[in-house]
Residue frames relative to the residue before (quaternion, step in Angstrom):
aa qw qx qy qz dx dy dz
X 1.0000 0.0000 0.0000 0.0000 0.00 0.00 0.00
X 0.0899 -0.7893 0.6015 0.0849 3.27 -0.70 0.54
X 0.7852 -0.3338 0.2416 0.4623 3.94 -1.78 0.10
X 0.7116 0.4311 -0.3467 0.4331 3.60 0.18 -1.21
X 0.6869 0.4266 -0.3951 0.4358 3.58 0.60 -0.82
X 0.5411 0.6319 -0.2664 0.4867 3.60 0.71 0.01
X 0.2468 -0.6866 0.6773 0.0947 3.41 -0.48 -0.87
X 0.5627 -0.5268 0.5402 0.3376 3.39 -1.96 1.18
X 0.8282 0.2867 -0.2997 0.3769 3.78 0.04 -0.96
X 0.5464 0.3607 -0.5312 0.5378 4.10 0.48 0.49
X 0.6014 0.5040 -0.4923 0.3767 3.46 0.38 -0.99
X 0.6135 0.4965 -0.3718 0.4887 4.06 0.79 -1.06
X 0.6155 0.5428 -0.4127 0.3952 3.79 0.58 -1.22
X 0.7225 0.5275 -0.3062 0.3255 3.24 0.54 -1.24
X 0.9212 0.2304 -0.1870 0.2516 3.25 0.68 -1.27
X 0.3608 0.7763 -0.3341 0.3946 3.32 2.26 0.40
X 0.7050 0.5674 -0.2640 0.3336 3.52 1.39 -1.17
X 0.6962 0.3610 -0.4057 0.4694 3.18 1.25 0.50
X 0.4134 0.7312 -0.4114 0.3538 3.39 0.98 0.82
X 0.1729 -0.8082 0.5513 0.1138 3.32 -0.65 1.15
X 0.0872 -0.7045 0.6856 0.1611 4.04 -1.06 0.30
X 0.6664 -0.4321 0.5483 0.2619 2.94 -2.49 0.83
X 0.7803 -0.4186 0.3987 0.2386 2.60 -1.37 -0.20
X 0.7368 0.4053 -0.2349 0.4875 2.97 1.01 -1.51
X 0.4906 0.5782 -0.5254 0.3859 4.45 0.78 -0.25
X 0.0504 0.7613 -0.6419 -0.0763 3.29 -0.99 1.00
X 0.6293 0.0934 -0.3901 0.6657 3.78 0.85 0.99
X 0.1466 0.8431 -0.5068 -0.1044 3.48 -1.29 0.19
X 0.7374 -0.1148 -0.1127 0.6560 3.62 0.26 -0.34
X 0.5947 0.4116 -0.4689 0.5070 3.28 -1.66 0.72
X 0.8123 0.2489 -0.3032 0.4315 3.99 0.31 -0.08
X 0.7718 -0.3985 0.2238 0.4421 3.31 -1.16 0.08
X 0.7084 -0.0587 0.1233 0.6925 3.74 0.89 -1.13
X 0.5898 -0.5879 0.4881 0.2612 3.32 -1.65 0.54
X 0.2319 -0.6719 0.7018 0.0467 3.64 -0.62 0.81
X 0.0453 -0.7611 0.6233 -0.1733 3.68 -1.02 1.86
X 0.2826 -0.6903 0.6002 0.2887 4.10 -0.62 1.22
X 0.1299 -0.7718 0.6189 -0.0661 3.37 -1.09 1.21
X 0.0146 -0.8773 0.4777 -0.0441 3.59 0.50 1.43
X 0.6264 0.7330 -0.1054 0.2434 3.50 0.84 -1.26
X 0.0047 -0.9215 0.3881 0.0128 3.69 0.89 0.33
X 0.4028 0.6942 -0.2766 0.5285 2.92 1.47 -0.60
X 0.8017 0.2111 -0.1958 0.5238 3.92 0.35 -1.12
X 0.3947 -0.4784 0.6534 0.4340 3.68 -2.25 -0.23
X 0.5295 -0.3957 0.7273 0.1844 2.72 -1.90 0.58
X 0.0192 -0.7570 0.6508 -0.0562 3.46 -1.33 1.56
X 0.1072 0.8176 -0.5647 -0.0345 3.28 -1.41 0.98
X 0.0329 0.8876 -0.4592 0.0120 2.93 -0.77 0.53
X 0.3179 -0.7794 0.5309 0.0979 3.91 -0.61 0.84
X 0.1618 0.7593 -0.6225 0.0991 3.70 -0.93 0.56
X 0.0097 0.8514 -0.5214 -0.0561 3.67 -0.99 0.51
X 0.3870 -0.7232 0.4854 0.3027 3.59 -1.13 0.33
X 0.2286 -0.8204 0.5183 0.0782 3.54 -0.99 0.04
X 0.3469 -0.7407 0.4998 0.2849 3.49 -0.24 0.70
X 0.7580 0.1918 -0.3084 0.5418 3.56 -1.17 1.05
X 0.5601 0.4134 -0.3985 0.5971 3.94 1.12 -0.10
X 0.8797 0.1486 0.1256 0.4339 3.29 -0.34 -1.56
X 0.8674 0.0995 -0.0371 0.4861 3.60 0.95 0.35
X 0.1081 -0.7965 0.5462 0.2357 3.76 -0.39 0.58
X 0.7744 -0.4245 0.2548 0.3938 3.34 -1.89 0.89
X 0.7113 0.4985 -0.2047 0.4513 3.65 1.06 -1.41
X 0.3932 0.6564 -0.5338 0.3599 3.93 1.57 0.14
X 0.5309 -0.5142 0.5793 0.3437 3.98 -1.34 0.58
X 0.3366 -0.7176 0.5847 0.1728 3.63 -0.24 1.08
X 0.4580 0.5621 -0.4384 0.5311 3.59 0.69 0.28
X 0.6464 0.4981 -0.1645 0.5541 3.61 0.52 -1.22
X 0.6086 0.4469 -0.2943 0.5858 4.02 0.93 -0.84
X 0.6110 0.5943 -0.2983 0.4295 3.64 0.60 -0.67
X 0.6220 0.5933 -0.1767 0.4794 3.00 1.17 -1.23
X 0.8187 0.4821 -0.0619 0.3058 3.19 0.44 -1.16
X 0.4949 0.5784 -0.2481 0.5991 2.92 1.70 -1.22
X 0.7997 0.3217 -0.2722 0.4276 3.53 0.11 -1.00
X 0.6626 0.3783 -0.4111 0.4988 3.95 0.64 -0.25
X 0.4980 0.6888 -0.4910 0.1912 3.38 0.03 -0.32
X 0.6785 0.4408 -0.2134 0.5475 3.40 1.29 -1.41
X 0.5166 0.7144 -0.2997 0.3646 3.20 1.31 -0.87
X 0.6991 0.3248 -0.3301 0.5448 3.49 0.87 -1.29
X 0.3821 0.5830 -0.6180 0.3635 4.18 0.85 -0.11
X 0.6359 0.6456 -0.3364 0.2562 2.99 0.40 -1.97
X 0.7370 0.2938 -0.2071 0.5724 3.79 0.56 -1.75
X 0.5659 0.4433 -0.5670 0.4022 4.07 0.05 0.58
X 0.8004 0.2722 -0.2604 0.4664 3.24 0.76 -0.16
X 0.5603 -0.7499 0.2623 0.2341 3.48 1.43 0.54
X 0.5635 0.6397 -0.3292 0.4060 3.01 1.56 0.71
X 0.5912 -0.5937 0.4139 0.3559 3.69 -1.60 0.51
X 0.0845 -0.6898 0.6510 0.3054 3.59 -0.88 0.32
X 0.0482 -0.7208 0.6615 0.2017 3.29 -1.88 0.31
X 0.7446 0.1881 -0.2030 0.6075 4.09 0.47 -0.47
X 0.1260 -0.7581 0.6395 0.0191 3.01 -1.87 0.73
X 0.0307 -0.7769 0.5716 0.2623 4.04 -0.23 0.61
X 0.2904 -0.7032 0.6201 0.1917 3.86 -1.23 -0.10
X 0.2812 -0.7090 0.6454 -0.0408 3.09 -1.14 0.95
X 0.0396 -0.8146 0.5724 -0.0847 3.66 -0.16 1.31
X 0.1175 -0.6119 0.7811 -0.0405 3.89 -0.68 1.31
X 0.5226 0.6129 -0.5831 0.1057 3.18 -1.70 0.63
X 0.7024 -0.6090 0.3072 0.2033 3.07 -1.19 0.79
X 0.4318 -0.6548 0.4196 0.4568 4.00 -0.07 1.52
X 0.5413 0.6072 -0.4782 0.3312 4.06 0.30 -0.55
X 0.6075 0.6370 -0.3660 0.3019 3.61 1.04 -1.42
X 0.3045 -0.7771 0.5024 0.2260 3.49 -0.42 0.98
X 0.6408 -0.6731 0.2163 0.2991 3.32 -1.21 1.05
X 0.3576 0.7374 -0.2781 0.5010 3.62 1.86 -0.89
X 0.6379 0.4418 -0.2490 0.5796 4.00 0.87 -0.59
X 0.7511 0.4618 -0.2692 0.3873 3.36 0.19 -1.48
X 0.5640 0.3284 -0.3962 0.6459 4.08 1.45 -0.84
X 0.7511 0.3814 -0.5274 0.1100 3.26 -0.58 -0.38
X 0.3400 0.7740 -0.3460 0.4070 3.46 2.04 -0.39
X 0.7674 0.3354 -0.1903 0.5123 3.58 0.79 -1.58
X 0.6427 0.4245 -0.5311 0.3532 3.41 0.78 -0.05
X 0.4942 0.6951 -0.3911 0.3460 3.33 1.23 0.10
X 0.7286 0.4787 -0.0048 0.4898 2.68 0.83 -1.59
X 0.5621 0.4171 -0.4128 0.5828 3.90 1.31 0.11
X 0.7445 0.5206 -0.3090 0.2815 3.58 0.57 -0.68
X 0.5656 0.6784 -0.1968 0.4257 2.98 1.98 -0.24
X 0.5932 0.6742 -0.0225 0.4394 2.63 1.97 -1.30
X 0.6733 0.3986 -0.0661 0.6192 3.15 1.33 -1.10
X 0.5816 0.5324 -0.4751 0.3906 3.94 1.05 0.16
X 0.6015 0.6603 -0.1053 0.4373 3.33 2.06 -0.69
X 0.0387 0.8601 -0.3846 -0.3329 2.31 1.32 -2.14
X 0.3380 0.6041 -0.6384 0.3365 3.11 0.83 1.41
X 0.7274 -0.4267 0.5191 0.1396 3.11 -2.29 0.99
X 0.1088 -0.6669 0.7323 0.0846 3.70 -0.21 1.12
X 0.0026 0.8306 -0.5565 0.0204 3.96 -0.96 1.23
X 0.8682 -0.1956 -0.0047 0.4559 3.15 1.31 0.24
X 0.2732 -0.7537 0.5927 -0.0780 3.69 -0.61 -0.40
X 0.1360 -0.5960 0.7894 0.0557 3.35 -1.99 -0.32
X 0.0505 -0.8347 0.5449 0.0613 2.97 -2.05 0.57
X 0.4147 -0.8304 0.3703 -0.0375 3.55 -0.37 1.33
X 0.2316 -0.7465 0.6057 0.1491 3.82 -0.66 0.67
X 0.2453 -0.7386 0.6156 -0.1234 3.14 -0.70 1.04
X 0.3066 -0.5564 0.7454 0.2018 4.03 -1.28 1.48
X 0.6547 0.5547 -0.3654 0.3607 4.11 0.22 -0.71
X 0.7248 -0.3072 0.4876 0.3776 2.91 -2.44 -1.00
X 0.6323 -0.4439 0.4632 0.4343 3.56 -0.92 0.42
X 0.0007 0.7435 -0.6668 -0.0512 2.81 -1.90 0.41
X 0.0822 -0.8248 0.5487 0.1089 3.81 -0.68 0.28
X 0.1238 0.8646 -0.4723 -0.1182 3.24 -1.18 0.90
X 0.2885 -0.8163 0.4351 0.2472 3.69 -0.85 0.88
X 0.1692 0.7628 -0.5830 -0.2230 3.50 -1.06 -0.02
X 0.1814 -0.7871 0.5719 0.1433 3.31 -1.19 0.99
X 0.1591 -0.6780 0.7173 0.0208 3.22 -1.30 0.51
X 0.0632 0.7757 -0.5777 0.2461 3.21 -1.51 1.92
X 0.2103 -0.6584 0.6104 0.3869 3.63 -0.65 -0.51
X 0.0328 -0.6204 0.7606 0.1884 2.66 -2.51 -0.15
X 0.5097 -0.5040 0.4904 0.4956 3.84 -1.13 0.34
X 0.5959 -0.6310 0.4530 0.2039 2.79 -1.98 0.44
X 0.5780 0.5794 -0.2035 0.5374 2.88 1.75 -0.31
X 0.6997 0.4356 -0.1284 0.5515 3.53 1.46 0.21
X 0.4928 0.7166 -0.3587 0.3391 3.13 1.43 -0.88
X 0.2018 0.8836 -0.4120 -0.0939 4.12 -0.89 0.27
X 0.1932 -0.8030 0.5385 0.1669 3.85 -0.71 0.36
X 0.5853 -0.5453 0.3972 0.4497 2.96 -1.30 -0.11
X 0.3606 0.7549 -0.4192 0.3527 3.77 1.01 0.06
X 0.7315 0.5046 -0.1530 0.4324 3.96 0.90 -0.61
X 0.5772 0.6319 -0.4394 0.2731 3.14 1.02 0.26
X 0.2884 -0.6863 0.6117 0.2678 4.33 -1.08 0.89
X 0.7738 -0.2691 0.5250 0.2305 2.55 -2.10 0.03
X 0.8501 0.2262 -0.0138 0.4754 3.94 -0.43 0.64
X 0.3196 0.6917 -0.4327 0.4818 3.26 1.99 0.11
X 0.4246 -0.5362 0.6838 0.2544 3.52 -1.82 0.86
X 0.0496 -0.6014 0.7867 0.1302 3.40 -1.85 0.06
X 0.3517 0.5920 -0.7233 0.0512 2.39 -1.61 0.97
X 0.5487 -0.6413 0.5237 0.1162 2.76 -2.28 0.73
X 0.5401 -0.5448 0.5761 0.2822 3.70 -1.70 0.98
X 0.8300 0.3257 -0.1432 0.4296 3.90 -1.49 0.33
X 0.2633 -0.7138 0.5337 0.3693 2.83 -1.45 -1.29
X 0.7666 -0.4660 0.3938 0.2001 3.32 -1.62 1.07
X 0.9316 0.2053 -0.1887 0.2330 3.55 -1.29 0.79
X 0.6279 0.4235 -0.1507 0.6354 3.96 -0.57 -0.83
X 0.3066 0.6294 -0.6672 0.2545 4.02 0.71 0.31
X 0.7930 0.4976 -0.1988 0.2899 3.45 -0.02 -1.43
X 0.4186 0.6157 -0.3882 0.5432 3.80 1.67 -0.19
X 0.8508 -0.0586 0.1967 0.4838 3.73 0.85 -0.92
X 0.5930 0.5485 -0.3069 0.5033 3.91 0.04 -1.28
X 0.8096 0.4506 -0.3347 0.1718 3.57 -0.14 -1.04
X 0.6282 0.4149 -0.2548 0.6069 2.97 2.10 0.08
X 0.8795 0.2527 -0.1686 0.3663 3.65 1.25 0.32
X 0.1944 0.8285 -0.3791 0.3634 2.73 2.10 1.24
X 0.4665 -0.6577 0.5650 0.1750 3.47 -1.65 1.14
X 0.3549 -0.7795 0.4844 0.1783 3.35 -0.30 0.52
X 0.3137 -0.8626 0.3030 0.2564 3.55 -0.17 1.28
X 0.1526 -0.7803 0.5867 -0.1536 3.74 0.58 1.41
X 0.9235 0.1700 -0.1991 0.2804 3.17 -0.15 -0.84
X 0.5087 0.6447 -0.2509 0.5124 2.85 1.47 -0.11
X 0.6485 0.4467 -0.3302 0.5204 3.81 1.42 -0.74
X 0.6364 0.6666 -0.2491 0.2975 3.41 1.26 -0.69
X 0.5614 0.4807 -0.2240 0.6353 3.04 2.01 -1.13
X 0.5285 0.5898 -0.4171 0.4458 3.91 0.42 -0.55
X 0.7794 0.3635 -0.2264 0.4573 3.60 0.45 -1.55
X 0.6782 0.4520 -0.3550 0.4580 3.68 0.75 -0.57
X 0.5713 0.7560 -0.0786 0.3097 3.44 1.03 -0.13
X 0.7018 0.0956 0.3097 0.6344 2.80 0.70 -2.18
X 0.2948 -0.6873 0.5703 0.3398 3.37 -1.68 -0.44
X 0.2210 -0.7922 0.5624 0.0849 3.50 -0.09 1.44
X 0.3230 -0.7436 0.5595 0.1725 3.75 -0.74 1.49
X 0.7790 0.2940 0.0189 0.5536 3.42 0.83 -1.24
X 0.5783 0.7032 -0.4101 -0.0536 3.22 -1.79 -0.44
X 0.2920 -0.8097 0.5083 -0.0282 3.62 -0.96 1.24
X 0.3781 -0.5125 0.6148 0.4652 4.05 -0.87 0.06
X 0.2788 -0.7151 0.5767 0.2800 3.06 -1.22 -0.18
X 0.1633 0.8303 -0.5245 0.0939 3.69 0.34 0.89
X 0.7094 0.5460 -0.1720 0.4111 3.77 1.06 0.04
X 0.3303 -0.8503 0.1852 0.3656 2.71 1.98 -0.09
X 0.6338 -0.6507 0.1593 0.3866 3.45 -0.87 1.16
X 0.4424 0.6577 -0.4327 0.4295 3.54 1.03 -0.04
X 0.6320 0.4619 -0.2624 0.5642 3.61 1.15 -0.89
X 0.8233 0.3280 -0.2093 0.4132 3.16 -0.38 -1.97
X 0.6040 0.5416 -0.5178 0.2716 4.09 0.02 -0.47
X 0.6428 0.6563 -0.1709 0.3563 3.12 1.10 -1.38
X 0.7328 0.4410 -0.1448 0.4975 3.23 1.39 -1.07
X 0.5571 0.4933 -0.4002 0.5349 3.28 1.29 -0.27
X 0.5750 0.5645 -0.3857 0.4494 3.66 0.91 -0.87
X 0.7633 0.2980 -0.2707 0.5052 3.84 0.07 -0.95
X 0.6199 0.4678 -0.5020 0.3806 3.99 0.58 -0.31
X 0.7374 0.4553 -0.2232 0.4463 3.57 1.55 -0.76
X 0.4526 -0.8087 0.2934 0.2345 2.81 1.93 0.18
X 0.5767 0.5786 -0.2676 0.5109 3.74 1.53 0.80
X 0.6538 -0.5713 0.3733 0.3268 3.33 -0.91 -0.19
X 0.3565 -0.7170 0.5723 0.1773 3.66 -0.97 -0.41
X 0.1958 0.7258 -0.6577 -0.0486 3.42 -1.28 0.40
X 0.0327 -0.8521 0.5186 0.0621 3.79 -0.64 1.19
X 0.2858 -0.7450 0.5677 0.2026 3.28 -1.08 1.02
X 0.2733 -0.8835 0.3708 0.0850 3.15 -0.34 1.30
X 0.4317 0.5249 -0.4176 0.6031 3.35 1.59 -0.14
X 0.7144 0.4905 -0.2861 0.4090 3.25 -0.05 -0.57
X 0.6314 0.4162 -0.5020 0.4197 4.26 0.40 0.03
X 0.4730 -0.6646 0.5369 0.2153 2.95 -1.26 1.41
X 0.2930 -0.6444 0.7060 0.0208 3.95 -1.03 1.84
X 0.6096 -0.4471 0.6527 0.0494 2.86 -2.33 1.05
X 0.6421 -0.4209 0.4908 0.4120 3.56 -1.08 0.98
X 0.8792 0.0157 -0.1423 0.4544 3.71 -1.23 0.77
X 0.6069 0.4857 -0.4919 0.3923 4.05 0.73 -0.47
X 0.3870 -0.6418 0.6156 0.2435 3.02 -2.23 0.73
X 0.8135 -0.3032 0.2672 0.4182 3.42 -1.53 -0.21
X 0.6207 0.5726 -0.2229 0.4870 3.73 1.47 -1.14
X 0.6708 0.4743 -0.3392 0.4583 3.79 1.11 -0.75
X 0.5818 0.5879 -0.3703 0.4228 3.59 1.06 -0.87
X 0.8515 0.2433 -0.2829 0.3684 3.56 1.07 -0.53
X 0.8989 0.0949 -0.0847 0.4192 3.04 1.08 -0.22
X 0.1243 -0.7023 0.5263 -0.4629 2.84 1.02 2.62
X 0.1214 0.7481 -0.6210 -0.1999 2.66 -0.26 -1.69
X 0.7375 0.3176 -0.4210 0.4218 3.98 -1.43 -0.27
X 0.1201 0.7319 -0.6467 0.1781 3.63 0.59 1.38
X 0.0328 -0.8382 0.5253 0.1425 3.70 1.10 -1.21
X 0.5743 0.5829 -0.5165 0.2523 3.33 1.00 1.51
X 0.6790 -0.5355 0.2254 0.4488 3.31 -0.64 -0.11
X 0.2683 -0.6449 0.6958 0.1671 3.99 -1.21 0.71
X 0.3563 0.7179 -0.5979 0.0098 3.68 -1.22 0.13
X 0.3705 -0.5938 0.6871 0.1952 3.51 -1.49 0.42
X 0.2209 0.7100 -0.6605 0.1046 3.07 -1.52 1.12
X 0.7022 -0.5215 0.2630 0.4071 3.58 -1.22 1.42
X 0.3188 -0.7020 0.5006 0.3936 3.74 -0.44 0.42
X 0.5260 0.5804 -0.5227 0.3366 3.77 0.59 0.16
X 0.5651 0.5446 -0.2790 0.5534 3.54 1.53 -0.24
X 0.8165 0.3815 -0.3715 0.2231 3.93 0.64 -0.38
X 0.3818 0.5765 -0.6268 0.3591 3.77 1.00 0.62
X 0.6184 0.6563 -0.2115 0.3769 3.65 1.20 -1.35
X 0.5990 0.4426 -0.3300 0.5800 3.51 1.29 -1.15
X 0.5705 0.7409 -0.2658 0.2345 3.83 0.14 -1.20
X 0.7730 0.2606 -0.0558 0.5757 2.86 0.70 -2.20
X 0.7421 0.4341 -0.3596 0.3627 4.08 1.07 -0.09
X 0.5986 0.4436 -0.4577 0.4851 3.37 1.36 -0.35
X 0.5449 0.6038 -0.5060 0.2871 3.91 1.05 -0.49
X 0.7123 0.5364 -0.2259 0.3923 3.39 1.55 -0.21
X 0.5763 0.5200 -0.1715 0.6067 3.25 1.31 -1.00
X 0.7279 0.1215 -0.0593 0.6722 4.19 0.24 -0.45
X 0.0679 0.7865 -0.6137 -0.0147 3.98 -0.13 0.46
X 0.4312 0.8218 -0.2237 0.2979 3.70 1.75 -0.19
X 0.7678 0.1054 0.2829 0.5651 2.09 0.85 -2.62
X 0.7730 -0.4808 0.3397 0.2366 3.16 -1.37 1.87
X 0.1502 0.5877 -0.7937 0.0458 3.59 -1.57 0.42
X 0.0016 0.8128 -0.5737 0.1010 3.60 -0.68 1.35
X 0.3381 -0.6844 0.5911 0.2605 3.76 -0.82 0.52
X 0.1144 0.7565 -0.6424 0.0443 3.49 -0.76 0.81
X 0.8958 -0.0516 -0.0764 0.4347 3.30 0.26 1.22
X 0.0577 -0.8087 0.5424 0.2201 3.47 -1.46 -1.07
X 0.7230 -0.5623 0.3084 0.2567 2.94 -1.62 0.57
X 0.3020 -0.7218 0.6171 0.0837 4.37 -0.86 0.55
X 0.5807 -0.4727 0.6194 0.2359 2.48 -1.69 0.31
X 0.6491 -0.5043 0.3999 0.4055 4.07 -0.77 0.97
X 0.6213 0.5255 -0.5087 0.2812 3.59 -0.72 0.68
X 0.3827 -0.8477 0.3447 0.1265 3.21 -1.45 0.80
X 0.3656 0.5794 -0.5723 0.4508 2.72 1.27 1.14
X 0.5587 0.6419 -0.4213 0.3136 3.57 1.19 -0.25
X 0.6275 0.7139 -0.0998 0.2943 3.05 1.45 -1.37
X 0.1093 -0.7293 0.6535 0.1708 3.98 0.32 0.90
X 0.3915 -0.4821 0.7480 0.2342 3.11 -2.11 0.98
X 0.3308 -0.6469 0.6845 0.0586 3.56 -1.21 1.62
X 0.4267 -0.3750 0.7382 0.3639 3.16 -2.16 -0.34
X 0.4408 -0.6008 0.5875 0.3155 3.60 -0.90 1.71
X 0.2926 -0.6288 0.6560 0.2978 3.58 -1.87 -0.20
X 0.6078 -0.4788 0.0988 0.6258 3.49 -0.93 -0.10
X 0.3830 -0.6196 0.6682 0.1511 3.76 -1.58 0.22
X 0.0382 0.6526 -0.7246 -0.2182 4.33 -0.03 -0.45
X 0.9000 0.1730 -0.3663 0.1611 2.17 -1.97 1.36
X 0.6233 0.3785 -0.3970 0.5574 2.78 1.53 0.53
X 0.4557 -0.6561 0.4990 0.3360 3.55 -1.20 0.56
X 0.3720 -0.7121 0.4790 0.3536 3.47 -1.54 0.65
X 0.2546 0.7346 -0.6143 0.1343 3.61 -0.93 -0.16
């Protein structure tokens, strides 16, 4: 069976009935928009939107399960750069009426299993024929405290960086079965004062740079020093990209303290210093390998 033989409103029947909701969703799929109790004043309201693309972010022959995946972490790893909870999520399916329906479930079983590592409330969405390549989109909507909340806008002068995991060989695999570093930003902010911080899904050649000019400083990277994936060189770590780990600045009077508590709290997973932050100037500024950029061509 395939989409066209189907229909928009079974195709929805089908893939809503395995959707579970919080508590707090008092309309959710099946109506026009989702209606959410919003009690908390104390926190921001976060949103945030991200999609995949076939031939960008996935090839036709990827396990559409694995696309599921992805589609739904991606915003997710936004979510932990700015140190916030997700709880609802809508999708946006593009695809071609040909796509056969056996794909389209195995997508949501993707995409539920993500959902439920979080536990956020898939509540709706929309779907779209398409003459093209597939496309997913997520948006999630969460909070964070204000007192916790972070961008990349906060970084000083004399700030450490450093980075969650490791760096490169994403695109061999990981970039479709990465953990999004949620809990790990969550412990950081309750913790510490995190000046800065970004996912890293563009690769550090991209994202450093941008944290540097949103914070409006310089940059200094020890490249020996970035902690590499099983076969990657120094050049993949920057400019791969879909690492999906965490960048951040923090006061160096905080990093013997960070070190010796995250070596405890995550004993798994890496925490590496790869540099620090300047004062604005371009002699400070290393010319990187760019990562990936859309829309622009490489050469």
């Amino acid at each position: 069976m395939k989409l066209h033989n189907l229909g928009e409103d079974r195709l929805l029947n089908l893939l809503l009935a395995g959707l579970s909701l919080g508590k707090a969703v008092a309309a959710g799929p099946g109506d026009d928009c989702a209606l959410v109790a919003i009690h908390d004043r104390r926190k921001l309201l976060v949103l945030k939107v991200d999609c995949v693309v076939e031939g960008v972010h996935f090839l036709r022959r990827t396990s559409a399960s694995d696309v599921g995946w992805k589609a739904m972490m991606r915003p997710l790893s936004d979510f932990a750069a700015t140190s916030a909870v997700p709880h609802f999520a809508l999708i946006t399916v593009i695809v071609p009426e040909q796509t056969k329906v056996a794909w389209i479930k195995q997508l949501y079983r993707g995409l539920r299993r993500a959902a439920r590592r979080f536990d956020v409330s898939i509540v709706g969405g929309e779907t779209s024929s398409t003459p093209g390549e597939i496309a997913i989109s997520t948006s999630v909507i969460g909070f964070v405290e204000k007192h916790r909340a972070v961008s990349r806008r906060g970084g000083k002068p004399g700030d450490d960086l450093f980075v969650t995991g490791r760096l490169g060989g994403a695109l061999r695999q990981k970039h479709l079965q990465f953990m999004p570093r949620i809990v790990e930003s969550r412990w950081l902010t309750e913790n510490f004062s995190i000046h800065a911080m970004m996912d890293l899904s563009d690769g550090l050649g991209a994202d450093l740079p941008r944290l540097a000019r949103a914070s409006k400083v310089g940059f200094k990277l020890d490249t020996e020093n970035l902690p590499l994936t099983g076969g990657a060189k120094i050049n993949d770590a920057i400019s791969e990209g879909e690492d999906y780990e965490l960048l951040f600045a923090i006061s160096p009077r905080d990093r013997n303290r960070l070190e010796r508590e995250w070596k405890k709290r995550f004993p798994r997973l890496p925490l590496t210093p790869i540099g620090s932050l300047s004062r604005l100037s371009t002699k400070d500024n290393q010319l990187l390998a760019r990562g990936y950029v859309h829309f622009q061509q490489s050469g």
